[in-house]
C-alpha positions in Angstrom: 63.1 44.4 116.2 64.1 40.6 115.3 61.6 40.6 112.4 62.8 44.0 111.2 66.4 43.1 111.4 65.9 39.5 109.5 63.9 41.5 106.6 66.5 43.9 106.3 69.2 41.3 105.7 67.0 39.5 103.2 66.9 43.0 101.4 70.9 43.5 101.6 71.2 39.8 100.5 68.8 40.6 97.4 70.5 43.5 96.4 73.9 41.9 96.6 72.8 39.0 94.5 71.3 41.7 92.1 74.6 43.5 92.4 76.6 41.0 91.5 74.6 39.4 88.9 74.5 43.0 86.7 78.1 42.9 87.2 79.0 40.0 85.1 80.9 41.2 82.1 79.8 40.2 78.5 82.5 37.6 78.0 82.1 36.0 81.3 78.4 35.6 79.7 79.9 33.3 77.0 81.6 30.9 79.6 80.1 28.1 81.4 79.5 28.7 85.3 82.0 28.1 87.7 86.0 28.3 88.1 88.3 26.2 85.9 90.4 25.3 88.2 89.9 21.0 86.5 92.4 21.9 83.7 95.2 22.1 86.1 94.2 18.3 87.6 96.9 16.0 86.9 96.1 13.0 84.9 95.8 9.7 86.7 98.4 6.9 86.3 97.8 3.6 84.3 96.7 1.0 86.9 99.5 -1.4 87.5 98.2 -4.9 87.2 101.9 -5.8 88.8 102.3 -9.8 87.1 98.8 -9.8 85.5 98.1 -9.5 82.1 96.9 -6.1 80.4 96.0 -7.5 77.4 92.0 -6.0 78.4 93.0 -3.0 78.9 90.8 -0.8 76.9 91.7 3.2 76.1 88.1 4.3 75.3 87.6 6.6 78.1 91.1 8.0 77.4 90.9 11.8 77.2 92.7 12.8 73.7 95.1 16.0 74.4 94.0 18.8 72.1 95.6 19.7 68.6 97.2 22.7 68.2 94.3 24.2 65.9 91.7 22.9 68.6 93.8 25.1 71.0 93.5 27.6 68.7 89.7 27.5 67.9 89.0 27.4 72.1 88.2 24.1 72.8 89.3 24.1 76.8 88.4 25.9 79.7 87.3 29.5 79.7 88.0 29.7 75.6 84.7 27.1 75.0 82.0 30.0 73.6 78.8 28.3 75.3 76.2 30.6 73.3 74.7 28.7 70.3 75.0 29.0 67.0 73.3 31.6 64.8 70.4 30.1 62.9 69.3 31.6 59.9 66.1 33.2 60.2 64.4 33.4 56.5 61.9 36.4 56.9 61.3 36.6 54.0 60.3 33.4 51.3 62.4 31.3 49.3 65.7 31.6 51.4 67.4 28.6 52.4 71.1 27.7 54.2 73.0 25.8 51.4 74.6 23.1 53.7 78.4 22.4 51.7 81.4 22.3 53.7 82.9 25.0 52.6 84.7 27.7 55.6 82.6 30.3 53.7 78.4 30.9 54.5 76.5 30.6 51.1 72.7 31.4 51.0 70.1 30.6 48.6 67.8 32.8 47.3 65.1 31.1 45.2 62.9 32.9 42.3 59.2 32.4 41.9 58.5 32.9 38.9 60.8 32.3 35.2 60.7 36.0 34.7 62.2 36.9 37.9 66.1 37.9 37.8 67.2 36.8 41.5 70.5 37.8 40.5 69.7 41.4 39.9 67.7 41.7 42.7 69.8 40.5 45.1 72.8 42.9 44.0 70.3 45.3 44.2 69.6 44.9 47.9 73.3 44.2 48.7 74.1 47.4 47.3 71.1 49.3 48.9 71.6 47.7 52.2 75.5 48.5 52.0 74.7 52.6 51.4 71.6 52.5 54.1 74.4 51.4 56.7 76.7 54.2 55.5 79.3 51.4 54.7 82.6 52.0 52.6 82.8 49.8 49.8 86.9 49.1 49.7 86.4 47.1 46.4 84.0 46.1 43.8 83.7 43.8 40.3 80.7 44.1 38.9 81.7 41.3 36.3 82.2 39.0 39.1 79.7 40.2 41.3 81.9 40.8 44.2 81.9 43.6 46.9 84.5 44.1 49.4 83.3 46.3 52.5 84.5 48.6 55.3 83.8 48.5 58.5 80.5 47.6 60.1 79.9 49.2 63.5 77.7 47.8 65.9 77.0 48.8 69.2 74.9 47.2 71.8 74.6 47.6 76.3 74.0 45.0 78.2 73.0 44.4 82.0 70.9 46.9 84.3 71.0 50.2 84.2 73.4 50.7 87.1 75.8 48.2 86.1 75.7 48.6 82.1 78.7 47.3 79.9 79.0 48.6 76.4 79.9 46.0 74.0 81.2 47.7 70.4 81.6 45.1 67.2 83.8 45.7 63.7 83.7 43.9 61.2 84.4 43.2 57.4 83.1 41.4 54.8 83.5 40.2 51.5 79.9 39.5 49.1 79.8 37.4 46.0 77.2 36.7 43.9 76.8 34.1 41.5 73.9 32.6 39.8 73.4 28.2 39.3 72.8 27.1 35.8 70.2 26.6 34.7 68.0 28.6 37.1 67.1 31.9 38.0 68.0 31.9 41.5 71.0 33.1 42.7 73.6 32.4 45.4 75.0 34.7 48.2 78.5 34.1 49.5 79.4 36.0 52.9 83.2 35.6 54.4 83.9 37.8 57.0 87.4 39.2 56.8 87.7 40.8 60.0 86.1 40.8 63.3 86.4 42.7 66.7 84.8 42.6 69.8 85.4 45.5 72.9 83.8 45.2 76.1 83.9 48.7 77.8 87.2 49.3 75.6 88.7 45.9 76.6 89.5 43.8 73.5 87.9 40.4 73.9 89.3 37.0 72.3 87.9 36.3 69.1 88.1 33.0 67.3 87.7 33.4 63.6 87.1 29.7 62.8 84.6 27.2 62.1 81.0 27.9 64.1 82.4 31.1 65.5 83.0 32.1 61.9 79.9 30.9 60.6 77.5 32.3 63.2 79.5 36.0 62.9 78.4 35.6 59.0 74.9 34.2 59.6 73.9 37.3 61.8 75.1 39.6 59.5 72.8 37.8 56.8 69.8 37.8 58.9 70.4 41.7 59.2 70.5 41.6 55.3 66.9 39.8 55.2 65.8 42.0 58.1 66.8 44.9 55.7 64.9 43.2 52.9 61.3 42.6 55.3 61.5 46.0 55.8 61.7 47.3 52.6 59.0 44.6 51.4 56.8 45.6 54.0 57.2 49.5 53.0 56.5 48.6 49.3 53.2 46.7 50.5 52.0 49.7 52.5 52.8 52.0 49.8 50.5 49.9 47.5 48.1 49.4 50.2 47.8 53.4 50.6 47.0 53.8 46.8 44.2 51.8 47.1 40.5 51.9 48.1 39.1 50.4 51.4 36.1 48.2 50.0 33.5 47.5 53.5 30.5 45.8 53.5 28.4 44.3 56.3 28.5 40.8 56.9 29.3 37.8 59.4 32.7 36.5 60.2 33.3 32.8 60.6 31.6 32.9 64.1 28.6 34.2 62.7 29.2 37.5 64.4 27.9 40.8 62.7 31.1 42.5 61.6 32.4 44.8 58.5 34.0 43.0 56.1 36.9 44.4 54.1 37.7 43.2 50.7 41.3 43.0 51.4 44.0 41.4 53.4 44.9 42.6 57.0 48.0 44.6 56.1 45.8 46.9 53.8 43.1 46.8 56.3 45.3 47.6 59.6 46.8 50.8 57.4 43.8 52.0 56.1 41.6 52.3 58.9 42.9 54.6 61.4 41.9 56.8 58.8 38.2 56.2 58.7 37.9 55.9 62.5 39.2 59.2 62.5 36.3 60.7 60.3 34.2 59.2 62.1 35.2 60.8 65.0 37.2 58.1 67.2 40.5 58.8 68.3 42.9 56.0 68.7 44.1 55.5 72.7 45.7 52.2 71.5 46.8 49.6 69.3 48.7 46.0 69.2 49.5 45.4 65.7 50.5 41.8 67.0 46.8 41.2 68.6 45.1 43.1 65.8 43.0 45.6 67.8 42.4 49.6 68.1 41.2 50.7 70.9 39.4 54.0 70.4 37.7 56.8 72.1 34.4 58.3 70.5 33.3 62.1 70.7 30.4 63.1 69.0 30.8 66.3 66.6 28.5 69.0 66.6 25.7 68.7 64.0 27.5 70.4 61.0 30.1 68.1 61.2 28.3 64.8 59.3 27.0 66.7 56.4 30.5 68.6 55.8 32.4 65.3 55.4 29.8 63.6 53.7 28.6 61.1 56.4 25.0 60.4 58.0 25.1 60.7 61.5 24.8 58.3 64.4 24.3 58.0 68.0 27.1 56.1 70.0 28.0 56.7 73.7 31.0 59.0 74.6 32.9 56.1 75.5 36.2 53.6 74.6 35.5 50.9 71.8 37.5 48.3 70.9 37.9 47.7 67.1 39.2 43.8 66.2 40.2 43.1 63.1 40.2 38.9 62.0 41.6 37.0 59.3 39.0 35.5 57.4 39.4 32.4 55.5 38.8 34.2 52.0 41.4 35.9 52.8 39.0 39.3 53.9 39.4 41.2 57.0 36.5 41.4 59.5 36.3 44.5 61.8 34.1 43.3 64.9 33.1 46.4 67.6 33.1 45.8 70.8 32.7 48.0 74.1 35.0 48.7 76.6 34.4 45.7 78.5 35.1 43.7 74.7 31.3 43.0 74.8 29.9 43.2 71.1 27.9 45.9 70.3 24.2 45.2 69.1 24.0 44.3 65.6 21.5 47.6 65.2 24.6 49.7 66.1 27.0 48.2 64.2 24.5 48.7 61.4 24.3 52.4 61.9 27.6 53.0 62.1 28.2 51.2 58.9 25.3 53.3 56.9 26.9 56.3 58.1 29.4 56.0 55.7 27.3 57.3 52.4 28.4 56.2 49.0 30.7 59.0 48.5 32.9 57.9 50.9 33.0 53.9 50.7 35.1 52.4 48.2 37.0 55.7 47.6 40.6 56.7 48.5 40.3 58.3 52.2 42.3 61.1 51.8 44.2 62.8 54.7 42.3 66.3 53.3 38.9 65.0 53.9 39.6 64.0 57.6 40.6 67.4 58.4 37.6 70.0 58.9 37.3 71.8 62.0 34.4 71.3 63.8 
């Protein structure tokens, strides 16, 4: 009974602690541990040296009372924002943080080539990235290259599932867009205008200054270049899907018997779901990150080779795993394993590979020709 009583006070203890750590409300998040009871300490006295000398007395350790814009900004107490600055994250190449000491966040965009107009490319996102976000434009110059927006609305829950606060942002921004001399590149310019946070419909205190200001605009510019990955990547795939899917057999830098495909892994990774489907594996799995399929195989009835213009094989009814490698030729290499991610016998890696006649390799693998009943 002793045991069973001391266990369940450990679970009650547990769940309090739980309890009460979910609880904490997003701005007590941004505040250091602890009460702040200090600020209400009254300074010490000078030391009274009664008929001695003070002449080395020093005031270096002298607290300096705050300014009224320090006040402002939040430099005491439970006003000090503890989270870190926003850093700019550069997904994508040849964007760089101007450093300048201007209020405002400026960032670089930098052309590769003498034929490339960063300038119109940029405005170009801006404008896309403005309309996929369903934001009102409140003013625009395109002579200056200026945008003025309307309100971005972001919403985001934090803490457990029981003990969830909703925290809701708005802000507003202004874009401008010039262009250095003597260079194509070009130069972005983000001020935020406005800014609101609301924790469960509680307005929260907001310091529009210095690195509070700055780290608003930087995350609001790494959304911008999160926009532009995406719509890089989408490009890439749409390229990828126009083209063939080259495979030959070979060895990959470990001398292991793979397929190797004459392109890079993006093309690769899109393009062969498709051709394990023909050839009868259905995907269980994948990990885009870790580059492997993991696949189930069903052999088709007879007909089923012939119709799709494929030689057959024998493989066990089984799992496979299917890893794809970067090469340093920049090829892919597909390496089969088995279920345990033990390779499988050259001989059968072979015959896999020749079941893929020449009507079929280096052609566009269509979604039509993966479709025949069995």
């Amino acid at each position: 009974m002793s045991k069973f009583y001391k266990s369940g006070r450990v679970t009650t203890a547990v769940i309090v602690a739980l309890s009460l750590s979910a609880c904490a409300r997003f701005d007590a998040r941004t505040q250091a541990n602890g009460d702040f009871d200090y600020v209400q300490t009254p300074r010490g006295e000078h030391y009274q040296t009664a008929h001695f000398t003070q002449n080395e007395a020093r005031d270096i350790y002298d607290i300096p009372a705050l300014t009224e814009q320090q006040k402002r900004i939040g430099f005491l107490s439970s006003n000090v924002d503890i989270r870190p600055p926003t850093q700019l994250i550069p997904v994508i190449d040849g964007v760089v943080l101007e450093a300048n000491n201007s209020d405002k966040t400026t960032v670089l965009f930098n052309a590769f080539n003498h034929t490339e107009n960063m300038k119109d490319k940029v405005w170009t996102l801006l404008e896309s990235y403005i309309a996929a976000n369903n934001i009102e434009v409140a003013a625009k110059d395109s002579n200056l290259t200026q945008i003025e927006t309307g309100m971005f609305r972001h919403q985001q829950a934090y803490g457990s599932f029981l003990f969830r606060t909703k925290v809701v942002r708005e802000s507003s921004y202004r874009f401008t867009l010039n262009q250095p001399q003597g260079g194509q590149n070009a130069a972005l310019t983000v001020e935020v205008l406005s800014y609101s946070e609301k924790n469960d419909n509680v307005d929260l205190k907001v310091n529009l200054t210095a690195r509070s200001k700055k780290s608003i605009e930087l995350r609001l510019v790494n959304d911008l270049l999160k926009y532009a990955y995406q719509l890089k990547e989408s490009s890439e795939l749409q390229v990828a899907n126009s083209q063939p899917l080259p495979i030959k057999l070979g060895y990959d830098d470990n001398n292991q018997m793979v397929w190797i495909v004459d392109a890079d892994f993006i093309v690769s990774w899109t393009k062969l779901p498709d051709l394990l489907a023909l050839l009868r594996f259905e995907q269980v799995d994948a990990d885009k990150n870790l580059g492997y399929y993991l696949v189930k195989f069903k052999a088709p009835n007879a007909k089923y080779w012939p119709e799709n213009n494929l030689n057959s094989f024998e493989l066990d009814n089984a799992e496979y795993f299917i890893q794809l490698g970067e090469l340093n030729s920049g090829s892919t290499s597909i390496t089969w394993l088995d279920a345990d991610k033990k390779p499988l016998a050259d001989e059968k890696v072979t015959e896999i590979y020749f079941s893929i006649t020449s009507k079929i390799r280096d052609v566009l693998l269509l979604n039509e020709n993966q479709s025949k009943a069995l």
